[in-house]
N, C-alpha and C positions, 0 to 999 in steps of 0.2 A: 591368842591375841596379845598376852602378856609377852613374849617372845619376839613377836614380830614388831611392837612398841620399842622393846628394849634395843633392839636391832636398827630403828629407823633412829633413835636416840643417838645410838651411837655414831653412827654413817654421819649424822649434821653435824655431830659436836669435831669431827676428825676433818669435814668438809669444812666447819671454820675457821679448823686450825691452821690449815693446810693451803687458805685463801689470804690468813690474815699475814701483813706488814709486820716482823719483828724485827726491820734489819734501819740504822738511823741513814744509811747512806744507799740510797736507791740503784742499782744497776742500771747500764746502756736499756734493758728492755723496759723497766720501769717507768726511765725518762720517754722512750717511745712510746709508752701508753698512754702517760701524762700530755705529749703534744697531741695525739687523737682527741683524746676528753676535752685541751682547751681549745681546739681547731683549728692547731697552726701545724704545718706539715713538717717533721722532722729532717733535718740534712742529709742523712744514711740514705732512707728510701721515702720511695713517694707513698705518699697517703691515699690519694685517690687516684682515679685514668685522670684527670687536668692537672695533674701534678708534672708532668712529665714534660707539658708546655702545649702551645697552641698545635703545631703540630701535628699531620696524622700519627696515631701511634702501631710501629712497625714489631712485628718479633711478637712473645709470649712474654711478657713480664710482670713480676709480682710487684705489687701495692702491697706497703704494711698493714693497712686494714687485711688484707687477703693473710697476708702470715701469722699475723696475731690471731682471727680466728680462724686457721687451720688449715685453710682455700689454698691450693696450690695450683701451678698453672693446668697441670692435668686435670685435678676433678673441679677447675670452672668450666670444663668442655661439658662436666656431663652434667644430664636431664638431674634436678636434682630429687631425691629418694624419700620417701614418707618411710617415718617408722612405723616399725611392726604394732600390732598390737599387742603384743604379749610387753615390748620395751616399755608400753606407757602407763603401765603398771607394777609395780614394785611388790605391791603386799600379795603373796601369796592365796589370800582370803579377797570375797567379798561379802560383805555382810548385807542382806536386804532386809527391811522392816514392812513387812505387807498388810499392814494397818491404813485408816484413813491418813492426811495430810495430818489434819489438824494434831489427833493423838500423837503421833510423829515428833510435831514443835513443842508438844509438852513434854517430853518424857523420850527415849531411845536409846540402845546403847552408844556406846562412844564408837567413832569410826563407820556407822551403818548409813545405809541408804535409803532413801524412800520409796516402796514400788508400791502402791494401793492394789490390792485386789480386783478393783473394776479393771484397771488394765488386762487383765486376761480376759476378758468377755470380748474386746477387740480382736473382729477379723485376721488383722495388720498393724504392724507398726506397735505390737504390743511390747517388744524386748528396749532396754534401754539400749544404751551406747555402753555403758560397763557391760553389762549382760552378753551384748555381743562379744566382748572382746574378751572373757572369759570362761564363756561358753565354750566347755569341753578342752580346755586346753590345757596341756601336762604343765602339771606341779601346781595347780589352778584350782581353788574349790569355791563354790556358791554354798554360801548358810543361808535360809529363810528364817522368819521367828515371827510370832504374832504376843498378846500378853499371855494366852493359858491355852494355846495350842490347838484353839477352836477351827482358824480361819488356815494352818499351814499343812495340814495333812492332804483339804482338798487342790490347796494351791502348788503343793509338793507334784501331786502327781498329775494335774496338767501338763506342770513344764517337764516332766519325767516327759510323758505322752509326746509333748512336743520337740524333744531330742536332747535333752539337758541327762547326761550322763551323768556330770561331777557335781550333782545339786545332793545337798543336806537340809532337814530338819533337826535345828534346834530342841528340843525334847524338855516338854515342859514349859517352852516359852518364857517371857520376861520372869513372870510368877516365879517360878523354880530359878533362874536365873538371878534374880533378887531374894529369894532365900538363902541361897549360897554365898551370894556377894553383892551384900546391900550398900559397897559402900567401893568405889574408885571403877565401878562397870558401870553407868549410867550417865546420862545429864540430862537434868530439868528434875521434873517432880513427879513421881509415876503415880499411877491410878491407885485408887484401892482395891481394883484386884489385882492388880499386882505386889503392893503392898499386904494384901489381908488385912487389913485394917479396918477394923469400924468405923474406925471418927474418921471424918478427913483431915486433909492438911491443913493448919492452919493459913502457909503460907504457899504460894505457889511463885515456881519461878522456871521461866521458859529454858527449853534445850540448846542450848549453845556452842557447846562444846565440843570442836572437834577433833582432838586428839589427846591421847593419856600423857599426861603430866608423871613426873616422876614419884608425885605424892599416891598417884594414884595406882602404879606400879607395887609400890610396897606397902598399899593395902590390899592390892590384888594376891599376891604373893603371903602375905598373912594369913590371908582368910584359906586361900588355896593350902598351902597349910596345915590350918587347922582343919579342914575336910578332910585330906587325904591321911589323917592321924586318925580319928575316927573311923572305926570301921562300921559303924552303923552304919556310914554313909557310903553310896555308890552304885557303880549303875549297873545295868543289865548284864554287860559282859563279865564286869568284876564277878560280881554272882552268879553266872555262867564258870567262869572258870575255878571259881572256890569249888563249885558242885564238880565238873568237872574231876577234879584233882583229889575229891572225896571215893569218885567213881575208879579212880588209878588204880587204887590198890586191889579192888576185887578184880580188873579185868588183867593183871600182869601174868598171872600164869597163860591168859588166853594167847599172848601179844609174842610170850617166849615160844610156845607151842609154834606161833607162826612163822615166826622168822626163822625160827628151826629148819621147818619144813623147806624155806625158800634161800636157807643159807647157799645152798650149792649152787646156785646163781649167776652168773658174772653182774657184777656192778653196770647202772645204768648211768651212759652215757650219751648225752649229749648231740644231736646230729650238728 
């Protein structure tokens, strides 16, 4: 998440560079953009088809609206293209929150979406429009997440059931999520169980927010951090492969035996 923030940061900040006016004396196309904006047709070319005069208009030719955005006489012939699905999404990820609505407006992480659970009881018509267009498609992944991981394991393998290949469970849910990083992952005010908290909150204040700020980044990155320093901390595979790697040394004599055995060989290649 932190990555893909840092990434969409950077793309804007290069896009308004790369948009912005540093120059005090405008160029021939400059001033052509500026007659478009006030609505008087430039001298060079015509602006619109009545530019050209009453006249029928004979031959292929280009209107500056047409060249400014891109339109040339060949592709105004053709039928014009919807994009892909895969173009109208950028982030790699999609995050869903499969909580009620309301929980949702109090509390979520940053950049998630809302899918309530009752949506799957639906016949039809139960997948969103992100969901679609995500669904199973390379370099593409679906995370699900509920607060304590009550509501995503049955919800996980529904959509498993129902052909979602590239779908993830969250592990632990917000709870474990806000014990890690109570602070630049979130917006609004979370529950107390997700907090662990006895008292409640004093204050409460609704989810808002939809994208990480850069404050938020370098608490994410703090905290991440200080997790990955600690070794108490960490997950299944980690400790998988510490065991693992414990397990190397008694099995090395078994592994030199074998390859021995299969050194005369020829290498395996490829068809």
């Amino acid at each position: 998440i932190a990555q893909v923030a840092e990434y969409e940061a950077r793309n804007s900040t290069q896009s308004t560079i790369g948009n912005g006016n540093y120059t005090d004396r405008p160029d021939t196309a400059d001033l052509e953009v500026q007659h478009i904006q006030r609505g008087s047709p430039a001298p060079s070319l015509a602006v619109t088809e009545g530019d050209y005069g009453d006249g029928p208009r004979t031959g292929a030719r280009s209107t500056l609206q047409g060249v400014v955005k891109g339109v040339g006489e060949i592709d105004s012939a053709r039928p014009p293209q919807a994009p892909s699905k895969v173009e109208q999404f950028s982030c790699p990820y999609l995050l869903l929150d499969i909580r009620d609505t309301d929980s949702f407006e109090d509390c979520h992480i940053i950049t998630a979406k809302n899918y309530p659970t009752s949506m799957l009881s639906r016949a039809t018509n139960y997948e969103s429009k992100d969901m679609l267009a995500f669904k199973n498609q390379p370099g593409k992944i679906i995370v699900i997440y509920d607060e304590d991981e009550r509501l995503g394991p049955n919800a996980a393998t529904t959509l498993v059931q129902r052909g979602y290949d590239n779908l993830f469970l969250l592990s632990g849910g917000m709870r474990i999520a806000y014990r890690y990083f109570p602070d630049g992952l979130m917006t609004g005010t979370p529950s107390q169980t997700v907090t662990e908290n006895p008292k409640p909150p004093k204050t409460k204040e609704k989810a808002s927010q939809k994208s990480f700020t850069t404050f938020d980044l370098e608490k994410l990155h703090t905290q991440l951090d200080s997790q990955l320093s600690d070794r108490s901390v960490g997950s299944r595979l980690s400790n998988a492969s510490t065991v693992s790697s414990r397990m190397g040394h008694t099995s090395t004599s078994r592994v030199s035996n074998v390859s021995g055995s299969v050194s005369g060989r020829p290498p395996f290649k490829p068809c």
